[in-house]
DRENSEVEX-506646 format. One record per residue (C-alpha): residue number from 1; residue in one letter; z, x, y. Coordinates in steps of 0.5 Angstrom, whole numbers, plus 500, padded with zeros to 3 digits. Layout:
// DRENSEVEX-506646
  pos  code    w    u    v
  NUM     A    Z    X    Y
...
// end
This chain:
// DRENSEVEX-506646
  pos  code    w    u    v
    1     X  488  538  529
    2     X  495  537  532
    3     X  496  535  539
    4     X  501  541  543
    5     X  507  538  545
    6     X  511  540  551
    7     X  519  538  551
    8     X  521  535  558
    9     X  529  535  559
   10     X  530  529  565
   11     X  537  529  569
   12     X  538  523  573
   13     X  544  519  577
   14     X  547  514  573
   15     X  545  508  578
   16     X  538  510  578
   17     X  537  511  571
   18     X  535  503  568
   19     X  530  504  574
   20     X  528  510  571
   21     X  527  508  563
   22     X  524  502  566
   23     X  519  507  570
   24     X  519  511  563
   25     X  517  505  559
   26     X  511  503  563
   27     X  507  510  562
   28     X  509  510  555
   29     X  507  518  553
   30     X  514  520  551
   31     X  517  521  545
   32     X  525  521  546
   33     X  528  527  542
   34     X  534  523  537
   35     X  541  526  536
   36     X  544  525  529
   37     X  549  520  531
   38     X  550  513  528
   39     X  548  507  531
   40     X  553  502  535
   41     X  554  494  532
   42     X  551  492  538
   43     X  544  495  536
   44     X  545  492  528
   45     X  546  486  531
   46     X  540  485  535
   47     X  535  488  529
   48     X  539  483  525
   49     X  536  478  531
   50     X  531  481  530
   51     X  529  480  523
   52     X  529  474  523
   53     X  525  472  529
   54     X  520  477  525
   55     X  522  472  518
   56     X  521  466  522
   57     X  515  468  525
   58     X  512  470  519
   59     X  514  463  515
   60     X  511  459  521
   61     X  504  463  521
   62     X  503  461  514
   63     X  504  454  515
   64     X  499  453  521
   65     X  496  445  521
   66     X  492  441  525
   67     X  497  437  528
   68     X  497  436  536
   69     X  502  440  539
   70     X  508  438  542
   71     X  513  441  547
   72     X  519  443  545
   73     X  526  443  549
   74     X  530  447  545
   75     X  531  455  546
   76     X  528  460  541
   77     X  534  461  538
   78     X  536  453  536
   79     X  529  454  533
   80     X  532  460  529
   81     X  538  456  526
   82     X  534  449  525
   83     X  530  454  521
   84     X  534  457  517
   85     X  538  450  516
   86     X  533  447  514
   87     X  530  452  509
   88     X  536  452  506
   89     X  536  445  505
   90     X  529  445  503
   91     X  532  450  497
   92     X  537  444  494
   93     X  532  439  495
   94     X  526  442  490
   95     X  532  445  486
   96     X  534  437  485
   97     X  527  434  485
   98     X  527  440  479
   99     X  533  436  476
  100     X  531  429  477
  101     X  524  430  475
  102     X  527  433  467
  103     X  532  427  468
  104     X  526  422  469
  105     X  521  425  462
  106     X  529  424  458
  107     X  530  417  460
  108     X  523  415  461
  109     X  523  413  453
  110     X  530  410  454
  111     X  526  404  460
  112     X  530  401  465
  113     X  537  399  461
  114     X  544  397  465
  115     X  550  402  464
  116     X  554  395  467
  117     X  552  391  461
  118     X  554  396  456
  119     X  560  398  459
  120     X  561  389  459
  121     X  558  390  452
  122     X  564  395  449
  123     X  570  391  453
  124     X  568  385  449
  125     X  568  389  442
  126     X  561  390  442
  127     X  559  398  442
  128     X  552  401  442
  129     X  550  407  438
  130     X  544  411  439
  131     X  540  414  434
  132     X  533  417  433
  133     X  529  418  426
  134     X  523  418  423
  135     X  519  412  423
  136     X  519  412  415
  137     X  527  413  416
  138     X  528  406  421
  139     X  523  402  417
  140     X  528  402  411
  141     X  534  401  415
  142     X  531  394  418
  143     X  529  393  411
  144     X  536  394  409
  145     X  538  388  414
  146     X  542  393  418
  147     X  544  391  425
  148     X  539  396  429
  149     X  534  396  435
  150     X  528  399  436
  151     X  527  402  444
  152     X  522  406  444
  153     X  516  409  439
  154     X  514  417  441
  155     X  508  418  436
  156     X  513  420  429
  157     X  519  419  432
  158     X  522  412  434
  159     X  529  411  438
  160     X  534  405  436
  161     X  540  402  438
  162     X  546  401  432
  163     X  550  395  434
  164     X  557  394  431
  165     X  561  390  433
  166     X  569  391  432
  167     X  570  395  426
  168     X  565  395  423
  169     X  565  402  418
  170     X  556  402  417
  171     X  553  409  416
  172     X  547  410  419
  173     X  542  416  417
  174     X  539  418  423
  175     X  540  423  429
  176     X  546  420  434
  177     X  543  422  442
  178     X  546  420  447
  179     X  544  414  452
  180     X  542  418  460
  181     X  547  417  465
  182     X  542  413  469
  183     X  536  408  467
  184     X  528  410  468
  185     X  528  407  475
  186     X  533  409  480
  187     X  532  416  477
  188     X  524  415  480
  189     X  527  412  486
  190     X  532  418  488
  191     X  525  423  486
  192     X  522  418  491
  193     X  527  419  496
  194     X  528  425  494
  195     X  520  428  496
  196     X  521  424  503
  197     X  526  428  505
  198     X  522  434  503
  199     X  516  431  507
  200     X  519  431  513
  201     X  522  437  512
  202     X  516  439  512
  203     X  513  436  518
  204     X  518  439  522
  205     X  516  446  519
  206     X  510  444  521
  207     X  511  441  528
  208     X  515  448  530
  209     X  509  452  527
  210     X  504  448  532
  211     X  509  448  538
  212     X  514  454  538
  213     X  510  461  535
  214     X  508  463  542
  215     X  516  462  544
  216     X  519  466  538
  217     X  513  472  539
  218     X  515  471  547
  219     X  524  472  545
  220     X  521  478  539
  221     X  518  481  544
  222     X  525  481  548
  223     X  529  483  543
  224     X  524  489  542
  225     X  524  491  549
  226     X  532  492  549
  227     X  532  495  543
  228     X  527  500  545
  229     X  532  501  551
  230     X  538  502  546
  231     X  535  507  543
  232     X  534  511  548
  233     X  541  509  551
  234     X  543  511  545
  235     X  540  518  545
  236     X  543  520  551
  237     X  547  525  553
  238     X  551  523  558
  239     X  555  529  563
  240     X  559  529  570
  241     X  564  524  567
  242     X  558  519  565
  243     X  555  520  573
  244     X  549  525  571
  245     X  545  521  565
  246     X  541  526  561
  247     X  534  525  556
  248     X  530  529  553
  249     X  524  527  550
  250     X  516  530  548
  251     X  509  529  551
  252     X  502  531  549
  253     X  500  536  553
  254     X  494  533  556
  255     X  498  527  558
  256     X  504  532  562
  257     X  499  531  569
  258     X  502  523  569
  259     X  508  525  567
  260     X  509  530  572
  261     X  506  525  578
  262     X  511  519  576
  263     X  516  524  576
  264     X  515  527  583
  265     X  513  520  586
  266     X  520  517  584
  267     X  523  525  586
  268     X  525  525  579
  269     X  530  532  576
  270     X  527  535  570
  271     X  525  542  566
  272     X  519  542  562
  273     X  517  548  556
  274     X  513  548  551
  275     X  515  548  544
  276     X  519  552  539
  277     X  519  555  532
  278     X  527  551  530
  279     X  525  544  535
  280     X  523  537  532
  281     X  517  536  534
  282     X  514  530  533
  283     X  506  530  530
  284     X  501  527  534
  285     X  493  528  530
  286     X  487  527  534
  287     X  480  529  530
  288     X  472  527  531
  289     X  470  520  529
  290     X  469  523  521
  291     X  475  527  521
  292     X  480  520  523
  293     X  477  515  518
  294     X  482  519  513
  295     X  488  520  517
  296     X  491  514  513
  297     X  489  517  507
  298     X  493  524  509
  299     X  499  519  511
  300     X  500  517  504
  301     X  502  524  502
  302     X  505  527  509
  303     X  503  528  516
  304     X  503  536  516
  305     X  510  540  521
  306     X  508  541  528
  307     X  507  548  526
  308     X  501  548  521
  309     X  494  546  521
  310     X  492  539  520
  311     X  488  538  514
  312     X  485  532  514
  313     X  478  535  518
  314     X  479  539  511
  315     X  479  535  506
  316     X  476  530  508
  317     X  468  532  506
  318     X  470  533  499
  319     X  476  527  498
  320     X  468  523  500
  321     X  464  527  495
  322     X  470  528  489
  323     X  470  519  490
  324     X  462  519  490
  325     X  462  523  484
  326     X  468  520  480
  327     X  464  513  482
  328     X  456  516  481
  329     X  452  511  481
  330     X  447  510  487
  331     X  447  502  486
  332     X  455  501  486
  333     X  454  505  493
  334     X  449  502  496
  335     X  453  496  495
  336     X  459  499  499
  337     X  454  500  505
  338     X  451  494  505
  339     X  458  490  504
  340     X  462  493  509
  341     X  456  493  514
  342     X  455  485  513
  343     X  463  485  513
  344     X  463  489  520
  345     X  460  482  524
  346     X  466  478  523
  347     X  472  483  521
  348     X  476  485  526
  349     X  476  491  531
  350     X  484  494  527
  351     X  479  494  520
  352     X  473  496  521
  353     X  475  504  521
  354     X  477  502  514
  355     X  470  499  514
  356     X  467  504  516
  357     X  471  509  511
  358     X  468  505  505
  359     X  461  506  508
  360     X  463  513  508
  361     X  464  513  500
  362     X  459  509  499
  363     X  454  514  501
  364     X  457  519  497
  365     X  456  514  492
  366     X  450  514  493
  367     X  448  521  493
  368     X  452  523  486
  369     X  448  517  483
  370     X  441  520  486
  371     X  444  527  483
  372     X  446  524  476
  373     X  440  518  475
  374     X  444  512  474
  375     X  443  506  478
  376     X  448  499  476
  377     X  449  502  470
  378     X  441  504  469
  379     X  440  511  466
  380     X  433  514  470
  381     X  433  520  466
  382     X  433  516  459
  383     X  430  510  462
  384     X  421  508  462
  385     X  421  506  469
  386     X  414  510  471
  387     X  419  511  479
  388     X  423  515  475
  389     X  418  520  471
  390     X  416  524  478
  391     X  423  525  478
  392     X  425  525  473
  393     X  426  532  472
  394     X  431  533  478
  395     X  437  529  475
  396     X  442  532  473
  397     X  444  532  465
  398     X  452  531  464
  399     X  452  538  461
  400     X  450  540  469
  401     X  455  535  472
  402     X  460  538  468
  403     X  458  544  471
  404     X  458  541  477
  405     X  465  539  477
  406     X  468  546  476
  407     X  463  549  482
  408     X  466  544  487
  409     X  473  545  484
  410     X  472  552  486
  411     X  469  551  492
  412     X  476  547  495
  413     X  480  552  492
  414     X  478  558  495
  415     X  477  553  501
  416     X  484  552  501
  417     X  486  559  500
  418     X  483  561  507
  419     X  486  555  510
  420     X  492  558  507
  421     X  491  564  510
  422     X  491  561  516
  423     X  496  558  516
  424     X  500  564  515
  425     X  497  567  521
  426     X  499  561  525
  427     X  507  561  524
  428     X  508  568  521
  429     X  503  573  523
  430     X  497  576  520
  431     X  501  581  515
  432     X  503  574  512
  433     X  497  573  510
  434     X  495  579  507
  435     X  497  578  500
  436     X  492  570  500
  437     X  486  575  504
  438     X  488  580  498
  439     X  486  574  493
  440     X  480  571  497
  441     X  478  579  495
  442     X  479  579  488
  443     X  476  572  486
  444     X  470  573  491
  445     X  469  580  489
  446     X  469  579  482
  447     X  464  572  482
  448     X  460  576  487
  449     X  459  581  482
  450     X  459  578  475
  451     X  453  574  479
  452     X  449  580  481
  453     X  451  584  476
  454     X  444  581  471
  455     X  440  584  477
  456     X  439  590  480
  457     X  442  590  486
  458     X  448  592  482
  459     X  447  598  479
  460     X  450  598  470
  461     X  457  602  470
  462     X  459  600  477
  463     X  465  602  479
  464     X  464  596  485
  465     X  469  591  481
  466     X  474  597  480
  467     X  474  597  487
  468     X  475  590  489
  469     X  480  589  484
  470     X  485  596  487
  471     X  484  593  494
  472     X  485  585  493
  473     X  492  588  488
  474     X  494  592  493
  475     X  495  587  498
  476     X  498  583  494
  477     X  503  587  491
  478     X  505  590  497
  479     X  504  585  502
  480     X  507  578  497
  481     X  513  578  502
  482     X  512  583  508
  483     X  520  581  510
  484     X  523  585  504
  485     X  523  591  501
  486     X  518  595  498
  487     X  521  594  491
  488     X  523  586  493
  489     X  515  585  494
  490     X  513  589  488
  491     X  516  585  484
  492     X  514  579  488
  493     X  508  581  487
  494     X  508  581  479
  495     X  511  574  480
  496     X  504  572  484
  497     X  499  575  480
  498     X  503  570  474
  499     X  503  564  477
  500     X  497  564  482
  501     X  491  566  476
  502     X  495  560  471
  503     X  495  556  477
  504     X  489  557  479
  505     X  486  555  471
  506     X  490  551  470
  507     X  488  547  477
  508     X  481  549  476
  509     X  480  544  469
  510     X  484  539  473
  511     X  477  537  477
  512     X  474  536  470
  513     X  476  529  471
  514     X  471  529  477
  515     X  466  529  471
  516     X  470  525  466
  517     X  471  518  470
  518     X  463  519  473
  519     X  461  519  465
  520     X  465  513  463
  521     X  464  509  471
  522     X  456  510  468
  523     X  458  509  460
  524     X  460  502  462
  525     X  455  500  466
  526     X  451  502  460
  527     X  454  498  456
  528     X  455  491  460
  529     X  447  492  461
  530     X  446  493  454
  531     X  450  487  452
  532     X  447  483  458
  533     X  440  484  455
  534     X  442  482  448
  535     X  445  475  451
  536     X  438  474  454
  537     X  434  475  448
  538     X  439  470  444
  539     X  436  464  448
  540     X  430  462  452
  541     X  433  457  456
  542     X  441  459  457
  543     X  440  466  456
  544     X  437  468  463
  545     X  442  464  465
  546     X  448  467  462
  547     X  445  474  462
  548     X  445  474  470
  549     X  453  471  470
  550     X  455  476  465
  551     X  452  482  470
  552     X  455  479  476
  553     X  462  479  473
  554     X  461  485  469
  555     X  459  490  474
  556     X  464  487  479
  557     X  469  489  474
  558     X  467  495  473
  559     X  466  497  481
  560     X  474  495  482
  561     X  476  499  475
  562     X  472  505  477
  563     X  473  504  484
  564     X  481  505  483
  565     X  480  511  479
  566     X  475  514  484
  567     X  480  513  490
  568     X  487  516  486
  569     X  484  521  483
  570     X  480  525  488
  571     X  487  523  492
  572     X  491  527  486
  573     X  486  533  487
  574     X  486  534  496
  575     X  495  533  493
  576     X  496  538  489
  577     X  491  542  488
  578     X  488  542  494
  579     X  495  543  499
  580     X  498  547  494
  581     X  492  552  495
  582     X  493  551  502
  583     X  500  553  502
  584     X  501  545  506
  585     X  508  544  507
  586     X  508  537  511
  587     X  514  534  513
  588     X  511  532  520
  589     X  515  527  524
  590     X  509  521  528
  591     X  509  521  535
  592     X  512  515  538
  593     X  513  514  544
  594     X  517  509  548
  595     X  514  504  551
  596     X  507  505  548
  597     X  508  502  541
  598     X  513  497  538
  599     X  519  500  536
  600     X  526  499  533
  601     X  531  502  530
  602     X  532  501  523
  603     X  539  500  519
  604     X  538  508  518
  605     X  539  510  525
  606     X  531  512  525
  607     X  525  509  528
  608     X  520  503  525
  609     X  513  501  528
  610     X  513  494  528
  611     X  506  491  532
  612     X  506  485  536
// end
């Protein structure tokens, strides 16, 4: 259900206006109208501000240890900067103990040599060459008496140094390798230096993570707070040469008794009316305890236009039976409510409608797996449990189920199309809805009478369905555009007659995939429980063992797999087929309004919710 709103136009004196904003912002029930203008540099600059305080914040949570807390003396911002500095610093330093430790592996096999003496060596007329070989290859150049030293030995491969003096012409058959820049040891001593300094960045990280969250929360918050008042600064009309200040904002109709109160208190000028076809007007929902678990869901998509129904109180109960019967078995669901039950006890109170939601699907769950005889993955119909034999012949077989599937999709698409015709009576007016009344006719009709026609209530060559047919196309070739003329609607009317029963097959096949992903979620759990027993029977001591981890981890796989499928696909089905045999427009813009929530501007000029 859509909250009404009512638009409020305040007038107040330009010295009196931060007092009224301050007012304002305390009651937190109006929502300010935004005028398409861009905004200043003043406000980019604090949301840059502003993003990082949220940045830092965010870093230093992560990091939380258990040192003892200090008091800091420096201001918030100097907090921001050391930050940032040393997360800068902390960069170039693991990008370098990233080198060092390449450089270490390269010069380990070469030890602990002296670039010194080997500068000395080659003034003397003394040059070292370093070559590696095989071990084959160096074994025949020492038999060969040639002036060559081992350095080290790696499985095959062998590392030497050729020694010539003068100008010696000696040919050495072996791969030239270049000597590294430093020996093994100063490089380890520049990793240790180099992780001490990444220690003690770390520890100021986590100083500042122990001491200084609740002073940057304290400054975000300010931050916050000026940009709420910027934006209403910003949307401002400002007249009398900047002497009369003027704001137009939006209140939930059954907040207007507070807001009217604070404005007599403070004698305060302003004009109040309801609503208009052509304004924009925030969308505030309210629904029954049920209904609000899936207002999430329905965000996802869009939040329905001021001027039409909410759908969510609509689509919830068969968004929980499409889930229930995409996931169809009873054990899985009674997982979901004892699970998101036990979870309750400690979760906190922002999670546990999502809690509850899951325990919601859960009972559909459970329902569907009644319906179908499936249990983790046990077929009741096919199975010898004696439970099962007395009700036995109440289970549904997949040819039933699939049947099933095309009734509920029915169902919901001559649900929505009464929706639709709502709707239409709602924002255009009742002849609007003739030509959706016209459709309800013809398909209730012709279902009501090809299900009585066996009988005897309807005697054999009826005209009845002749009569149903002519009067439902008579509405709807006649009253598909009311707003044209009656050439314009006929041929508007052919155009509907086209793509509505297209449409209509075309979305009724879509629910198949209620039966589809059931019979696969049950064709899985079959099969894991097939190749668990088998894994039982393979051995009498590891098997019981191996069978129940198998279970645990296969059931679980096919709970997330199936899971995912059983909430995308009954969300795809309320999206498409179900709001568009709604005639659902959407575009509906969230009531925020200032004061209440924590709102900034973002870089587009719109508004963002940001919790503190």
């Amino acid at each position: 259900m859509i909250v009404p709103m009512v638009k409020y136009t305040f007038l107040v004196y330009h010295r009196e206006y931060e007092d009224f904003l301050i007012e304002l912002c305390r009651l937190g029930i109006v929502h300010i109208a935004e005028r398409d203008v861009e905004i200043n540099d003043e406000t980019k600059q604090k949301y840059a501000e502003l993003n990082a305080y949220e940045n830092a914040v965010h870093f230093l949570q992560k990091r939380k240890s258990e040192l003892p807390q200090k008091r800091i003396h420096i201001s918030a911002s100097e907090i921001i900067d050391d930050i940032n500095g040393k997360q800068k610093e902390l960069e170039e330093l693991e990008s370098q103990l990233e080198l060092l430790n390449k450089a270490s592996q390269n010069a380990k096999p070469w030890g602990d040599f002296s670039p010194e003496l080997i500068r000395q060596l080659k003034h003397e007329g003394i040059n070292l060459f370093f070559f590696s070989t095989t071990k084959k290859k160096y074994t025949d150049l020492e038999q060969a008496e040639l002036p060559v030293a081992i350095i080290s030995e790696s499985g095959k491969q062998v590392l030497f140094v050729h020694i010539k003096q003068n100008d010696q012409q000696i040919d050495i058959d072996a791969e030239s390798v270049e000597l590294p820049p430093l020996p093994y040891s100063e490089i380890e001593i520049q990793i240790d230096e180099t992780k001490k300094q990444i220690k003690a960045i770390n520890q100021i990280f986590d100083s500042y993570a122990n001491n200084s969250i609740k002073t940057l929360e304290k400054e975000k918050i300010k931050l916050i707070r000026s940009l709420q008042f910027n934006h209403v600064l910003h949307n401002t009309y400002k007249e009398a040469e900047n002497k009369l200040m003027v704001l137009e904002g939006w209140v939930p109709q059954p907040k207007t008794a507070a807001l009217n109160k604070l404005l007599k208190d403070t004698g305060s000028i302003y004009f109040s009316r309801k609503a208009k076809p052509d304004d924009k007007i925030p969308v505030l929902l309210t629904n029954n305890r049920f209904s609000k678990l899936f207002e999430p869901i329905g965000s996802m998509f869009s939040l329905p236009d001021y001027s039409e129904l909410d759908l969510t109180v609509f689509f919830a109960p068969f968004f929980m039976l499409f889930f229930g019967f995409c996931l169809g078995d009873a054990g899985y669901g009674l997982l979901f409510i004892i699970g998101g039950g036990l979870y309750k006890l400690k979760a906190k109170a922002e999670f546990k409608p999502y809690l509850s939601l899951i325990q919601f699907l859960g009972a559909a769950t459970i329902l569907f797996g009644a319906i179908s005889g499936t249990f983790f993955g046990i077929n009741l119909i096919e199975s010898k449990f004696a439970l099962s034999d007395q009700v036995r012949h109440l289970f549904l077989n997949p040819d039933k189920m699939f049947n099933l599937s095309l009734m509920l999709g029915g169902v919901q698409i001559i649900f929505g199309l009464f929706i639709k015709a709502a709707n239409q009576s709602k924002q255009y007016g009742f002849t609007y809805a003739l030509a959706t009344y016209g459709w309800l006719i013809i398909i209730i009709g012709s279902v009501t009478y090809f299900l009585l026609s066996p009988t005897e209530i309807i005697p054999e060559n009826s005209t009845i369905l002749y009569c149903i047919l002519a009067v439902g196309g008579f509405f709807v070739f006649f009253f598909s555009d009311p707003g044209v003329n009656i050439f314009a609607r006929i041929g508007k009317g052919v155009w509907d007659v086209y793509s509505t029963v297209t449409g209509i097959f075309g979305d009724l096949l879509s629910y198949i995939r209620l039966f589809a992903l059931g019979l696969s979620s049950a064709i899985l759990g079959f099969v894991i429980n097939d190749i668990g027993l088998q894994i039982l029977g393979s051995s009498k001591i590891f098997g019981p063992v191996f069978f129940i981890i198998f279970l645990l981890l296969g059931h679980t796989l096919n709970i997330l797999i199936s899971s995912l499928g059983s909430f995308v696909h009954p969300m795809r089905l309320t999206f498409v087929e179900f709001y568009k045999s709604a005639g659902f427009k959407g575009g509906g813009k969230e009531y925020k309004p200032f004061g209440k929530h924590e709102q900034v501007l973002n870089q587009n000029g719109g508004m963002k919710t940001i919790k503190t």
